[in-house]
N, C-alpha and C positions, 0 to 999 in steps of 0.2 A: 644823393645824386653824385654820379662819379664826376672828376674835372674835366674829362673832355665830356658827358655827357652836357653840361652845362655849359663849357665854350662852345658847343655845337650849335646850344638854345640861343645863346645872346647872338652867335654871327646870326641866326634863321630869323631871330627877330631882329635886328638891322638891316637883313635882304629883303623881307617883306614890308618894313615900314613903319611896326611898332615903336621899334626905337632907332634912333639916327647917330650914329658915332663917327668920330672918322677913322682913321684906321687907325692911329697910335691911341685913342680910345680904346679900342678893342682889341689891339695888344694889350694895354695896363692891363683891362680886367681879369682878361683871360688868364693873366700870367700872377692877378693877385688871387686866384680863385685857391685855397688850402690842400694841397698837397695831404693824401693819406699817407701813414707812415708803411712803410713797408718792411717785410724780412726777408734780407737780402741772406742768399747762398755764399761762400767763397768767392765760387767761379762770375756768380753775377757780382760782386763786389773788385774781382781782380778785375773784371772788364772794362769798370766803371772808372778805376784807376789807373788804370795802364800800367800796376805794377807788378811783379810775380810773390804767387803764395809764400814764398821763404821771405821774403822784403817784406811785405804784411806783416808777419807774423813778430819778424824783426822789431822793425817799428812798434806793435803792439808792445812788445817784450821790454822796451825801451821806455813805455807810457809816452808815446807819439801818434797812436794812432786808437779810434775807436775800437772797445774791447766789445766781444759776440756776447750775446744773450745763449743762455744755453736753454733749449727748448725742447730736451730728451735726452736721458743718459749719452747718447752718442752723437748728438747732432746742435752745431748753432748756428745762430744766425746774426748777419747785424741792422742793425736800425739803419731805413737808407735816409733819414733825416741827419743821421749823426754821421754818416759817411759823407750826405754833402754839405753838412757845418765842416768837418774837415777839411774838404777842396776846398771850399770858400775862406777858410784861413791859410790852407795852401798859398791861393792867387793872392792874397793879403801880404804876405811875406815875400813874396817875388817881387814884387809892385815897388 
């Protein structure tokens, strides 16, 4: 089952009565519910970082940044698990 298919189940079973949370209940859940990994494009990756593909690629270059899985002679992609273990060490180093 997808994760929002199942945060959709827990809010409809707290609106009807099966189960009773309050709301910061059902944020935790929701938000502990496993993430699929996904294969990000470039362009959805540059988006997701607000940075441009030459920057990317830079940092890659540098061993700073997640490196693409190559999934055809001409095409990669990257883990958006490791794209956002990345941001999360990002905001780590800011802090």
């Amino acid at each position: 089952m997808k994760q929002t298919a199942i945060a959709q189940y827990i809010v409809k079973a707290n609106e009807v009565g099966t189960y009773t949370f309050t709301q910061e209940q059902l944020d935790q859940l929701i938000n502990n519910i496993p993430k699929h990994d996904r294969a990000l494009k470039d362009t959805q990756v540059k988006e997701k970082i607000g940075i441009s593909k030459s920057a990317m690629y830079r940092l890659m270059a540098a061993g700073k940044f997640p490196a693409p899985m190559r999934i055809s002679e001409r095409s990669v992609r990257w883990s958006e698990k490791a794209i956002d273990a990345w941001i999360e060490a990002r905001q780590a180093e800011v802090k």
